[in-house]
N, C-alpha and C positions, 0 to 999 in steps of 0.2 A: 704234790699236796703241801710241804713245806711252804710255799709261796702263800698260797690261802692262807695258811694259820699264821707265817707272820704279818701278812693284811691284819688279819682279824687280831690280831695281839696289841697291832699297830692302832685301831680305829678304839678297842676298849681304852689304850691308855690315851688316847686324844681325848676320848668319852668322858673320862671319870679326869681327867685336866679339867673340862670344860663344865661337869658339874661343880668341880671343889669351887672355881675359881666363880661361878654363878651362885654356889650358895654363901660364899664370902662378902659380895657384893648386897646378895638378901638382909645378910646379917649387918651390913653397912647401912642397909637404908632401914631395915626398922629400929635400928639405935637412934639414928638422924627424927626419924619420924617422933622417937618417945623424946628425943631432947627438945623436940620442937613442942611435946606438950601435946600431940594426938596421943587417945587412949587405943592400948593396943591388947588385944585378948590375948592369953594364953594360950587359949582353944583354936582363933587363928594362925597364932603361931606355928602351931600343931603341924597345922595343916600346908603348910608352905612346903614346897617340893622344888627344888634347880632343875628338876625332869619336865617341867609344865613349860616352860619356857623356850621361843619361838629358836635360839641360839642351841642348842643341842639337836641331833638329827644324830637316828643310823644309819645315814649314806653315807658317809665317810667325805663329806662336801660340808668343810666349815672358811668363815674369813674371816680372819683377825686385822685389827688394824692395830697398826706397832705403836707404841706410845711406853715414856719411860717413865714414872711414877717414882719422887724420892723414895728412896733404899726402906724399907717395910711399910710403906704405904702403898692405899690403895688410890686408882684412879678417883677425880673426884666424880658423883654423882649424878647422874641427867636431871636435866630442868626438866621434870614433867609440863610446865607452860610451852616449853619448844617443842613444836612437832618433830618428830624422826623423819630423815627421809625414808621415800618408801626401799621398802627391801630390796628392789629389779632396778632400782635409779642409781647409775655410772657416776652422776656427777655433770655427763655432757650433756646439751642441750641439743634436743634434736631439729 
């Protein structure tokens, strides 16, 4: 039984890593958003969750890609103009 609960000990702190570090990024993009001059609701605010988001899973199956960001900075921002690739794409061409 020990094995199970250090899994499950092991996937809550990947869990709650992975919300901090999504709700970090939230709060990165609607500061960007108000500096740019878009009007931002309160109310929306509200409602913003790091749980909604497609990067969080309880299967214990996450990827990170390594990237070094200066010492208290965050990574910069997605171009929402550039598409993402899709989530199942390696990279290779088949």
């Amino acid at each position: 039984m020990p094995r199970e609960e250090d899994q499950l000990g092991a996937l809550g702190l990947v869990l709650n890593a992975a919300v901090l570090w999504t709700a970090r990024y939230i709060d990165a993009a609607v500061a960007r958003l108000q500096a740019e001059g878009h009007e931002i609701r309160e109310e929306d605010i509200a409602r913003l969750s790091p749980l909604k988001h497609r990067n969080l899973n309880l299967l214990g199956r996450y990827s990170f890609t390594a990237s070094t960001p200066a010492a208290g900075a965050l990574r910069p921002l997605r171009d929402p103009d550039v598409p993402e690739p899709d989530e199942d794409d390696d990279g290779s061409e088949d």
